[in-house]
N, C-alpha and C positions, 0 to 999 in steps of 0.2 A: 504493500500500500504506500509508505511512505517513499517519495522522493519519482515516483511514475506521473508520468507527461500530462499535465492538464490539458481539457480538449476544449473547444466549441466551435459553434460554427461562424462562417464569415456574417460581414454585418452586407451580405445581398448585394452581391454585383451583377452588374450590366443588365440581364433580362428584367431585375428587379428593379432596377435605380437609375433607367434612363440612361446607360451605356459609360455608370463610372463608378469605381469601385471607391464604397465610403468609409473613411476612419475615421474615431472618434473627435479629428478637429476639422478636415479639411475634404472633399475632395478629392480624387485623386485621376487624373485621365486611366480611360479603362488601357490603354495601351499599356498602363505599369500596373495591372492585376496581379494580383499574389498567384503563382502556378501551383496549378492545378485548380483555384478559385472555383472558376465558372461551371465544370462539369463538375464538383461537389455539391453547389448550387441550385444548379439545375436536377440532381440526382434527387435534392434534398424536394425539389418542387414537383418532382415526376415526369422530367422531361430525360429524364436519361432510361438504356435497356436496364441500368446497372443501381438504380433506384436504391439508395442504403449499402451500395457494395464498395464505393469508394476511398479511396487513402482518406485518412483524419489526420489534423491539425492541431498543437496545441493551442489555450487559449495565451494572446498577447497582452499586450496593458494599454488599451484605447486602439489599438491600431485591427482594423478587421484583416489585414493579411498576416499569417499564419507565422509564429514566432519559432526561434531553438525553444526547443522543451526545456524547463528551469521548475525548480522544485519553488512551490509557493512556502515560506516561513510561516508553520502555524497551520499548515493544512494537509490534508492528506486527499487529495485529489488524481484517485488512478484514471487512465485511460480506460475509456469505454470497453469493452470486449465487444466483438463481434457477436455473428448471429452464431451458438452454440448449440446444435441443433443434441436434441436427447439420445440416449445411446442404440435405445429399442424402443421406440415409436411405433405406431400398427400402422403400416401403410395408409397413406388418405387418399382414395379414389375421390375425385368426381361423382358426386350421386346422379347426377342429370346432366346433360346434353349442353343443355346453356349453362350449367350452374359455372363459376369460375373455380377452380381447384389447382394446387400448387401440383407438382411432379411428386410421387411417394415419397417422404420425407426419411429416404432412406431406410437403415433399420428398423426393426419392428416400430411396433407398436409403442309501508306502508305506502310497500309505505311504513313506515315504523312513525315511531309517536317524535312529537317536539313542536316546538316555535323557535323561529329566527330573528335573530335582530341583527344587526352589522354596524359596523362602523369602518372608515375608508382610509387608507393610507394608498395613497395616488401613487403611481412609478408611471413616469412615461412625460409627454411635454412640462409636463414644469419641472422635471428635474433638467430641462437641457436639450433633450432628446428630442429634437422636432424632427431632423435629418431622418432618423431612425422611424420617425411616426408617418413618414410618407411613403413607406415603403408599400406596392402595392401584393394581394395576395400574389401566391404561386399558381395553386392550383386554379381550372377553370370556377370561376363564382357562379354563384346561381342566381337565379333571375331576384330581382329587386322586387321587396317585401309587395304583396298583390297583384303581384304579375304571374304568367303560367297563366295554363288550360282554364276556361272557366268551369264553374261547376257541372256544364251537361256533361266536360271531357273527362271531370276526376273520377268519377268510377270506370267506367270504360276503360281508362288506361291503368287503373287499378286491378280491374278483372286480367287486363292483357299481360302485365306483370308479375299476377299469381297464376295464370294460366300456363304460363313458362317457366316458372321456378318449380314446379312441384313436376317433374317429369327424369324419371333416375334412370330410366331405361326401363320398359317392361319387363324382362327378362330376368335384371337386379330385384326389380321390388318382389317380383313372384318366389322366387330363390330366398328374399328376405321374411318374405309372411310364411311362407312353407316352413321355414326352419321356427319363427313365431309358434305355427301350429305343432310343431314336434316339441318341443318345448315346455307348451301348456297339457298338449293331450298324448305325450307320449306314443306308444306304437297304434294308439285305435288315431290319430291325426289322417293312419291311409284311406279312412274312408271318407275322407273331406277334400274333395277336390277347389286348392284355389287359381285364380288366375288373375291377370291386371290388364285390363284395356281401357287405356284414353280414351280412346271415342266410346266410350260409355258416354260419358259425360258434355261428351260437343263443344267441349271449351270451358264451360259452366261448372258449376258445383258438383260436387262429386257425390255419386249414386251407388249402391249398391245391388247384384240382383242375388239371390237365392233360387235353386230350383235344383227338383232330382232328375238328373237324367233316367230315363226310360229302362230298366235291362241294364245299368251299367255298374260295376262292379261296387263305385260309390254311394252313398247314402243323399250326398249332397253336395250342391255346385256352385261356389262363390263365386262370382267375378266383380273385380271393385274397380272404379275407373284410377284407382292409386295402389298402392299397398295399403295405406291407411284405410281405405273406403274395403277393401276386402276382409282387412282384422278389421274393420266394424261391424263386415257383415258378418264372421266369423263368430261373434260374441252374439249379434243380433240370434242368430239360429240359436246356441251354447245355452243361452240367456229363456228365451222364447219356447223352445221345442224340447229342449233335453232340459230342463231345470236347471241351470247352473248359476253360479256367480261367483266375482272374482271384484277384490277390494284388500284395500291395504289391510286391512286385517286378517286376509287370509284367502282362500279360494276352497270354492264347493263344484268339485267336478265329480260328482258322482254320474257318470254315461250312463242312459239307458242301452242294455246290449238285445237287439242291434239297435243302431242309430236310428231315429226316428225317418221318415221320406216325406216330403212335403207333398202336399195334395194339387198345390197352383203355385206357379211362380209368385214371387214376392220382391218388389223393388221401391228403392225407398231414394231418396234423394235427399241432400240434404240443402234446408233453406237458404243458408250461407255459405257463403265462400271458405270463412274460418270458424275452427271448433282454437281457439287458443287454451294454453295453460301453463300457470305459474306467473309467480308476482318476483320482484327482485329481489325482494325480502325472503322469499323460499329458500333461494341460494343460501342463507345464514341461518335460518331457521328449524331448516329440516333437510337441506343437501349436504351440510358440509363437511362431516364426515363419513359420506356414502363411498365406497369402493365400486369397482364395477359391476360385481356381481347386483349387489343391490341398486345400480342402475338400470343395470339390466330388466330388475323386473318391472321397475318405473319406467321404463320404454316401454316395453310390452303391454303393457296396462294402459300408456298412452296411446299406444294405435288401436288397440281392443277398444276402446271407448273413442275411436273416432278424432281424437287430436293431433291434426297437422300443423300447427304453426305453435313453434315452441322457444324461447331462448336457451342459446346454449354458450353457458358464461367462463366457464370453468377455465382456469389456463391462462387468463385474460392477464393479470400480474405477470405474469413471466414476460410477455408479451411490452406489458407497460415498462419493465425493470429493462429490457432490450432496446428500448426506443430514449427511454430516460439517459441511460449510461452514453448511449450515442450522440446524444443531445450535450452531454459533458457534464452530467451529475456524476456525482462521487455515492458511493455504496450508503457512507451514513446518511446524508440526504435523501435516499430513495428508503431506508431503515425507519427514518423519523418520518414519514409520511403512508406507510400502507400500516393498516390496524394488523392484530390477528386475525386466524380464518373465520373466526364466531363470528365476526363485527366485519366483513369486506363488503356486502351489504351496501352499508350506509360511507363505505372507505369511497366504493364505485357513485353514489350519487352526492358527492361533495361533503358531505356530513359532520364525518369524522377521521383522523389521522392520529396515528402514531400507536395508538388506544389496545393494548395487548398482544401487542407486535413484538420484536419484527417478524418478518416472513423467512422460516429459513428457507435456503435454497434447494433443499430437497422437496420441499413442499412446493416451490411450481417446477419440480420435474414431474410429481407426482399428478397432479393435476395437468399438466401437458399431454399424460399419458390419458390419463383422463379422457379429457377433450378430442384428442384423435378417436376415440372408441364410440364416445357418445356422438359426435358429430356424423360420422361413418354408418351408426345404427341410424339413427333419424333418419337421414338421407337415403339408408338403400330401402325404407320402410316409404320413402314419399313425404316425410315431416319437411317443412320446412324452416331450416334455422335461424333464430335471430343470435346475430352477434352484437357483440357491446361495439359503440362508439363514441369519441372523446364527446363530451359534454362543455367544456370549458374549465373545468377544475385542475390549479394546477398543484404542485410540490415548490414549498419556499425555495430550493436549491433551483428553480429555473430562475428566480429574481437575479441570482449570484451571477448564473453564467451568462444570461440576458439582462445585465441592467436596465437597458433602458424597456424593456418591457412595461407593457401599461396595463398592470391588473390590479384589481381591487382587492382587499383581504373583508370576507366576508363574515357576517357578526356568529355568534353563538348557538350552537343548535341544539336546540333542548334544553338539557340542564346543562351540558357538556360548556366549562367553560374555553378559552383558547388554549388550555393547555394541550388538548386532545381536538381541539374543533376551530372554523374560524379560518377555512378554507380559503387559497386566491382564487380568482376568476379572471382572466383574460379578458380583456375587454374585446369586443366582438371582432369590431375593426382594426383589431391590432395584427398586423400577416404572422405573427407566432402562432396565432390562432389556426390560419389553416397551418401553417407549418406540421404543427405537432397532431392535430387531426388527421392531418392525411399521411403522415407517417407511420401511426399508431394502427391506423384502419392498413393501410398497405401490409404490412408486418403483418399484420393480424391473419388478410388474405392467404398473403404467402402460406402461412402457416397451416391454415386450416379449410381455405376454398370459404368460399361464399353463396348465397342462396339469394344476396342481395336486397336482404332485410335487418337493419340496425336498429340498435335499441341507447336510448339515450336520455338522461332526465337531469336537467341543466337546478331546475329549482323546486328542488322536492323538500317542500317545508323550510324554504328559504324562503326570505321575503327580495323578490329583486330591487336591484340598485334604484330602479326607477320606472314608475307607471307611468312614462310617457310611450302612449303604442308606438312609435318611430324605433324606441329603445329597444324594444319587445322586439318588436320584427329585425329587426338586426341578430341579435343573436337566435332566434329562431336561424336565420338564414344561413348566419354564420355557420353552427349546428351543421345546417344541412348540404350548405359549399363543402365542410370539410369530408362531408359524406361522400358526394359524389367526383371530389378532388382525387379519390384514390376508387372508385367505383360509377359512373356515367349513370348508371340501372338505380341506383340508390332509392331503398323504400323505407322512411323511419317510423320507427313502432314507438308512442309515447307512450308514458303513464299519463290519465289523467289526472291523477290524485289530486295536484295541484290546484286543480281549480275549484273543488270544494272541503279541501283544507283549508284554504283560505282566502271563503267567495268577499271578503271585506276588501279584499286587495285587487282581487280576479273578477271583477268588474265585466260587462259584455266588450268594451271597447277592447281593456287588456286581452280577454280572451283571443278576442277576434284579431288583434294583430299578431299575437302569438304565434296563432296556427295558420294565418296568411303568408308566413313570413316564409313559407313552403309552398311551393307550387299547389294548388290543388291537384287530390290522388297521388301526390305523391309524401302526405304521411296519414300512418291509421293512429287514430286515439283510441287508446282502452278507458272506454268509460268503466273505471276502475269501483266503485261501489254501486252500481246500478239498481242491485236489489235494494239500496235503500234512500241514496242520493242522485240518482239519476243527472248528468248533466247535459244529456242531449238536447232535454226539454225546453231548457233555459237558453243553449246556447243555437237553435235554431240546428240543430242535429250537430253539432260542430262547424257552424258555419262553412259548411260545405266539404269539410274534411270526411272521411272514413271512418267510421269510428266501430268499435265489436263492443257489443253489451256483456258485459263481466258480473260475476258474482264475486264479491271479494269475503265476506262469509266469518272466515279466519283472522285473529287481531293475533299477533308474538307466537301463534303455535299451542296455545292455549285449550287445554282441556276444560272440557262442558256441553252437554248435550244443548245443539240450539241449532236454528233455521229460520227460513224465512221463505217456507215452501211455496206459499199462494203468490209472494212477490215475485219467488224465480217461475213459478209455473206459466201466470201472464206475462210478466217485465218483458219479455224477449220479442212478443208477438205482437205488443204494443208500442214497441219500438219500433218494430216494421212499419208498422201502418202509421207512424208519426207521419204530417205532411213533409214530403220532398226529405222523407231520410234517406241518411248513408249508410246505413247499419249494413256490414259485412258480414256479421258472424258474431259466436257467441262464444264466453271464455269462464275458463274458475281462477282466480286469481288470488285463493289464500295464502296467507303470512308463512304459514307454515297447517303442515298434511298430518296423516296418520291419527285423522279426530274424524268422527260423523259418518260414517263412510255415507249413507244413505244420502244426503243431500248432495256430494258429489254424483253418485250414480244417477239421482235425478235430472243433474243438471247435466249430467252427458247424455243423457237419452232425449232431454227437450232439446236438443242439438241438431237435431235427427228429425225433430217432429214437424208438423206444418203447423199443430195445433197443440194447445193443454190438454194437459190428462185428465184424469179421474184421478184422485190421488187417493184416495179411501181405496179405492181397487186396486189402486198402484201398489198400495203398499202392504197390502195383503198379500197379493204376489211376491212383492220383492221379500216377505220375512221369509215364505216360503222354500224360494230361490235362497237364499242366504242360508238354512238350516238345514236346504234340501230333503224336507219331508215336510205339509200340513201337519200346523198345529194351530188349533183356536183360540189358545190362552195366547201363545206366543202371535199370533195377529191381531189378537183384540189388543194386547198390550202395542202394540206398533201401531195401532189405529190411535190409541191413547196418547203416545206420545206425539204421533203426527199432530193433533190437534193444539198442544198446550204448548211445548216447549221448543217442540221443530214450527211452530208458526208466529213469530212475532210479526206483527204489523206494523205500518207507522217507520217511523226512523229508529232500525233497530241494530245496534253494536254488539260484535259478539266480543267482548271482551273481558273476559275473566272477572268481576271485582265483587268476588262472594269475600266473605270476611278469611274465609279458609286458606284462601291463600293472597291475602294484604296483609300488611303492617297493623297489627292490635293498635287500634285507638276506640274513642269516646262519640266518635260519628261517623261510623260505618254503615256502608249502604247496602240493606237486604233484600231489595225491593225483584218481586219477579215478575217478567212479562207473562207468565201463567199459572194455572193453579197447581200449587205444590201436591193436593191429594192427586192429582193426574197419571205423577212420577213417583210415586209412591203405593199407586195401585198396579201402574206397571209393572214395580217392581216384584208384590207379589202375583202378578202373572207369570212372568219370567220366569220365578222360582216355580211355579207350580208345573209347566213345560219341563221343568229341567230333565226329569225322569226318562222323556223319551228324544229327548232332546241334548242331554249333557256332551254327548260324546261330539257334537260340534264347535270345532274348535273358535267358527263366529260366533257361535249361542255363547259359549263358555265369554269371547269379549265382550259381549254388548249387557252381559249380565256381571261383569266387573263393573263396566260404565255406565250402567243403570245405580248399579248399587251407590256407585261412588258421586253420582248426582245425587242420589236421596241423601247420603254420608252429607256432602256438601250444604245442602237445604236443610239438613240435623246441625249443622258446624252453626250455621246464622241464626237456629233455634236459639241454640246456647249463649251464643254473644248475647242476643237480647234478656237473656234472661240474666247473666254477666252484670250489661249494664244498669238494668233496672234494679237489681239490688245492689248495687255502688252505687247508685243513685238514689236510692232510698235509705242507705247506712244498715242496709241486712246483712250482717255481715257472713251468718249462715247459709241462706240463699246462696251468696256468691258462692261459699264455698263448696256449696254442693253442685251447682253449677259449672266450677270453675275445673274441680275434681273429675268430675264427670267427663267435660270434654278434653282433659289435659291427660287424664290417665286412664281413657277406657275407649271414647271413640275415637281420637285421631290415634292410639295404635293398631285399634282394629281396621280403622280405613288403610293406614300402612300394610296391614296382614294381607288385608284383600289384595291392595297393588301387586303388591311380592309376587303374589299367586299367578302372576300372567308376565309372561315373559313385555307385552308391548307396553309394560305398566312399567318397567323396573330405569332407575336411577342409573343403576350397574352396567346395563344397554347404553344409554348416551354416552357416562363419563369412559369404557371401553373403545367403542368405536373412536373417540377423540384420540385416546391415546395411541391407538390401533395405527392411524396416521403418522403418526412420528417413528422415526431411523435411528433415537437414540433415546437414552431415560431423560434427557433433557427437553427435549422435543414432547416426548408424551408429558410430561409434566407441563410445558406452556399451553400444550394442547388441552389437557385438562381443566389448568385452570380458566380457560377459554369456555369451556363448556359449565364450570357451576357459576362462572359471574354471569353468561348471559341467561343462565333459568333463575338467576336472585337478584343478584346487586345492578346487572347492567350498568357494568360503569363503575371507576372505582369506589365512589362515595354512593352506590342507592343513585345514581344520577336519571336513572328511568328503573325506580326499583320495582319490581316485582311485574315488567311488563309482559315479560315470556314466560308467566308460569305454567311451570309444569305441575300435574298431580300424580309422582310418580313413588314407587317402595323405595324407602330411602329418605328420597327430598321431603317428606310428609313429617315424618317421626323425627328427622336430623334437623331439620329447620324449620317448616310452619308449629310445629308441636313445642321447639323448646322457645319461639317469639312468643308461642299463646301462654305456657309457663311463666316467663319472664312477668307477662300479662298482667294474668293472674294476682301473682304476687306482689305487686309495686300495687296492684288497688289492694290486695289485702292490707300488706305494710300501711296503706295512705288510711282506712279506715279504721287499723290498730293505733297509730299515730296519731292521729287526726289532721298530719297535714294533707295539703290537696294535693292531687295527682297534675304533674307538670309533661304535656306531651313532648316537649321537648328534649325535657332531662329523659324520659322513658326512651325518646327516638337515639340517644346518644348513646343509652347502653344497650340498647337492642342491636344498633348495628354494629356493637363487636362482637354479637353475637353471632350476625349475618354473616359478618367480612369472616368470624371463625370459621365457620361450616365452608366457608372457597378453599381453605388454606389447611382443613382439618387431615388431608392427606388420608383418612378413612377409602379402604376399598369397600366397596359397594358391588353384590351380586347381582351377574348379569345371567343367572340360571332362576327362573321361579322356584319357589317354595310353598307347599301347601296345598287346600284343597279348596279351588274356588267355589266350587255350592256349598261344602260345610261353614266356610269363613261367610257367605253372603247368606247362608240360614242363621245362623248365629247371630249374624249383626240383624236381620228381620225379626227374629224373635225377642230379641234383647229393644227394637228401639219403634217398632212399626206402629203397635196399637198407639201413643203417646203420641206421634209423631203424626201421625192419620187425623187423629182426634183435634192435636193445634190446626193441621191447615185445614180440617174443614170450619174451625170455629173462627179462622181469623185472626189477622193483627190484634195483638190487644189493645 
């Protein structure tokens, strides 16, 4: 490190600067350019074959042509490395015809919570730098903010640019769903004939047909106009005709032998162009320590349910730490700006920096390897992928090697003060902006081919610099120059989120110049909460943009039974029929997976539909299918819950804040959007099924997470009954109370978790560690996994926004905060002093910060007997509990 060549690049000759090469006082006729100058230049704007491949420069002291290398006093500043390509990579085909793809790469193989504020320290003309601010971009720009196709042209050239990216070859996707079906159904898959033909579809949305050929060896004949549309039809048949179902909680293929023969063709089409899936936040929430295998089954499960358009993020750091270092950052500059893996999340949408880091270097080889697998399956399946592209967000260490750069340092995000947050931004018109976009997007290609859809979110829960729509449309534009500066086809996928996080700010004007500030058709919005904030309505569909109706459902990953079924079951089909909408397609878009399964199954099947279901039918079926044999307790119980707790109306959040797992205070919120006897008489349904029904290993989850919803609804029993006797000075009450829920039900709810492998603590914090090359690594990794399900943050800075309800986290940490509880009100009513929330918050959170740090292993094998532990807790607490919610709030 110490004493190696510092780099940057020149300060823009001749193509850039009007034919003279500029130094920091003077001028200089281009005839005395620094050699080699002009084609690194040019390299660096995409005008060269050799794009990122040419000689580097040290950096000088004010002079842009290229100095002897001289060790800087006080700094450790190494020379870039080159592109260092992985040792065993999986080859990356080309999925399609048009898609762009690099040559085999050798060897193998909220949205999250917050507010912003900011505050501005300028770089750029008033330090001096005006020479430097007139530089113009590299790459081709794009048309100025309101210009492009009008609105009849934006979908049409929409449809035309998805109708070309989804095409792998026939041949590949069929080869790619056949092995799908070997996979799921093993050796009975041979009597399932699939196949892939395009013109199914005629350009248009992608169709499905089903039918038994006549006399022929097979049961039954898929053909889908993609690979996706055939594993959709694949699951339609699986799902429909043989009983089956398949969800993250498991799969029920029990075959009827022989396979069933359909009586009449069966083809289904679907009404959108796109089924999307996955929010940014997923990636941190519920991807980040997946390996392949368990990617694998999250592909599969994606084409079975009919989702073709997906991001695919993974790998993206290695990628950024490549372009950085070339750029002439030094290693601890690029260290003090990516978080860890729990927190990349919000590292990738400006957020947060430095925040549980650094990244070691094994972890983007490993993710690299990643990303060649998952991109390769998508692709030969027919998915198409969205890649990340620059936003505007940069690392302080471009300030150093670009002085005169002119970005803003942007204010506080959430609680996060600047020590971890308080990101720069580029300012739109500054050409660093394309510089470093279309460098980052080119690299990126190279690497991994393109499908020619980007994904990018400049101000997510940031408040921007300024609501003048001029302002907006500029970096809109910018955004989407640097897109097409390294890609011409360029399609960007936003999050909506922004715009009803913070409609105070997000005005129709700002709106409206935002998403103008892109060609019409050429970006899709994900109206990102639709099932409960819709913002097509308001914004006249997106003022002309494309936009996919989203469920977003999921808040941090959070366990809790909840929906919003009647919302997703219409929202989709009334979105259509909005005047002069743009609605493409329909999407699920939660924080984080492996909760509800039902409401996602719902929501991929109205994917599919032309119209709403019958959901009382629906979901009789679906318990069915899921248990794989009728039962009547167990459908009246799912009739039960569909109506109470899976249907909030109205503007409804699903986000954890039962007292069970928040911070013990004196004003906690109990309040339910349905009735508690509901979830409590399901429960004993559930149980009473068990008999002929135990041996499913869905039955056995949804009778943990029934249980541990009514446990939860007992948890807020007890608070209240806590505080009303602190409140009243009973100091017996309390204690029996306090007793009760400190040393009898939250360890039995513990018991229950334990007993299911998808429950357990010892699952998460394993796979974290699993990721790491050395005991130092799993140990950062670790501690990455219990700050983001508690503390978030070093100090509680979004505490307890990812909670989890898992064996372990229960008893180790919600149990010893409700302790803690407990006792400081006993003490305060032995004493008689009052209870001070503050001084409780200050010793509770060494309690918190213990439990990250307590280094305890936690089993990732259940323990126990899930119907005896869920009998046990129904007898000990049901009649008592039935009796409060039918009689009411007191």
């Amino acid at each position: 490190m110490g004493g190696a060549a510092a780099v940057r690049l020149p300060r823009w000759c001749r193509t850039v600067t009007g034919g003279k090469c500029e130094t920091g006082n003077s001028p200089e006729p281009w005839g005395s350019r620094c050699p080699g100058q002009e084609s690194q230049t040019r390299a660096l704007l995409g005008h060269s074959e050799r794009a990122g491949k040419g000689p580097q420069w040290p950096r000088g002291s004010g002079s842009a042509c290229p100095q002897p290398a001289r060790d800087i006093p006080g700094r450790d500043i190494p020379a870039p490395r080159g592109r260092e390509p992985p040792a065993e990579p999986a080859p990356l085909r080309s999925a399609a015809g048009n898609r762009s793809g690099p040559p085999p790469p050798g060897p193998p193989s909220a949205a999250g919570p917050g507010e912003a504020g900011r505050y501005r320290e300028r770089r750029g003309p008033a330090q001096g730098q005006a020479a430097a601010m007139a530089v113009r971009r590299g790459p081709e720009p794009g048309p100025e903010p309101g210009l492009g196709p009008g609105p009849g042209l934006a979908l049409p050239l929409l449809l035309l640019l998805a109708a070309t990216a989804g095409r792998a070859g026939d041949a590949r996707q069929e080869e790619a769903v056949r092995a799908l079906a070997r996979r799921l159904l093993g050796p009975r898959a041979a009597a399932v004939s699939l196949s892939v033909d395009p013109a199914l579809a005629a350009g248009g949305p992608d169709i499905y047909r089903l039918w038994s050929p006549p006399g022929a060896a097979v049961a039954v004949a898929v053909t889908g106009s993609s690979g996706v549309a055939a594993a959709a039809g694949l699951y339609r048949y699986l799902r429909d005709f043989c009983g089956c179902h398949l969800s993250w909680s498991g799969a029920q293929l029990r075959l009827p032998d022989p396979l069933p023969r359909l009586r009449a063709e069966i083809r289904a089409a679907a009404p959108g162009r796109y089924r999307y899936y996955q929010n940014v936040c997923t990636q941190s929430y519920s991807f980040v320590w997946w390996d392949w295998a368990r990617w694998e089954r999250e592909i599969d499960w994606m084409a079975l349910s009919g989702i073709n358009l997906a991001p695919a993020f993974a790998g993206q750091e290695a990628v950024w730490q490549r372009v950085y270092r070339n750029l002439g950052l030094n290693q601890s500059e690029i260290d003090k700006y990516f978080t860890g893996p729990a927190f990349l999340a919000w590292n990738r949408m400006g957020n947060l920096r430095r925040w549980a880091g650094p990244l070691p270097p094994t972890w983007h080889l490993k993710q690299l390897y990643l990303q060649y697998r998952i991109v390769e399956r998508m692709r030969s399946l027919g998915m198409t992928t969205v890649l990340p592209a620059f936003a505007g967000h940069i690392p302080q260490g471009i300030l150093r090697v670009f002085p005169r750069v002119n970005a803003t340092r942007l204010g506080h995000w959430s609680h996060f003060d600047c020590t971890y947050s308080c990101t720069y931004l580029l300012d739109p018109e500054d050409p660093m902006f394309q510089v470093i976009g279309t460098l980052f997007l080119k690299e990126l290609i190279k690497e991994f081919g393109t499908d020619h859809v980007y994904s990018a979110d400049t101000f997510n829960e940031m408040t921007p610099l300024s609501s003048d729509p001029a302002y907006l449309s500029r970096v809109s534009n910018a955004v989407f120059s640097s897109m097409t500066g390294a890609d011409p086809k360029a399609l960007w996928l936003m999050q909506g989120w922004l715009f009803q996080h913070q409609p105070d700010f997000w005005q129709p004007a700002q709106v409206r110049a935002l998403l103008q500030g892109v060609p019409l058709g050429r970006m899709i919005v994900l109206d990102l909460f639709a099932e409960s904030k819709p913002v097509y309505q308001w914004t006249e569909s997106f003022y002309g943009q494309p936009f996919i109706w989203c469920m977003l459902h999921n808040f941090g990953g959070n366990h809790g039974l909840f929906g919003t079924v009647e919302a997703i079951n219409h929202g989709p089909f009334t979105a259509r029929r909005f005047p002069n909408s743009t609605m493409v397609g329909t999407g699920l878009v939660p924080e984080g997976i492996e909760q509800n399964d039902m409401v996602y199954e719902l929501m991929n099947e109205l994917g599919w539909r032309q119209e709403p279901l019958d959901l009382p039918s629906w979901v009789t079926r679906y318990a069915e299918r899921r248990y794989g044999a009728p039962n009547a307790a167990a459908a009246a119980a799912w009739r039960l819950l569909l109506r109470s707790v899976y249907n909030c109306t109205g503007v409804c959040v699903n986000h954890n804040r039962s007292p069970l797992v928040r911070r013990p205070s004196l004003h906690m919120d109990t309040e339910l959007w349905y009735n508690a006897s509901d979830v409590y008489e399901a429960w004993r349904l559930l149980l009473s099924a068990g008999a002929q029904l135990g041996s499913s290993p869905a039955f056995l989850y949804d009778l943990v997470d029934v249980t541990r919803q009514a446990a939860q609804q007992l948890v807020s029993d007890y608070y209240l009954s806590i505080r009303q006797a602190f409140q009243s000075h009973a100091l017996p009450e309390l204690l029996t109370a306090g007793g009760v829920l400190v040393y009898d039900l939250l360890p039995e709810l513990d018991s229950l978790l334990s007993s299911h492998s998808l429950f357990l603590l010892g699952r998460w914090l394993d796979s974290a560690r699993a990721m790491g090359t050395s005991d130092r690594e799993a140990e950062q990794y670790e501690l990455n996994a219990r700050n983001q399900v508690t503390l978030w943050g070093p100090s509680g800075n979004i505490l307890d926004y990812a909670n989890k309800q898992l064996g372990g986290l229960v008893l180790d940490y919600y149990a010893v905060r409700w302790s803690l509880f407990v006792s400081v009100l006993v003490e305060s009513l032995n004493s008689g002093r009052p209870f001070h929330q503050d001084q409780f918050n200050q010793a509770v959170f060494q309690v918190e910060r213990g439990f990250i740090y307590n280094k305890k292993r936690y089993p990732a094998v259940p323990a126990g007997d899930t119907m005896e532990i869920s009998r046990k807790l129904f007898l000990k607490y049901y009649p008592s509990a039935l009796q409060r919610s039918l009689a009411g709030p007191a």
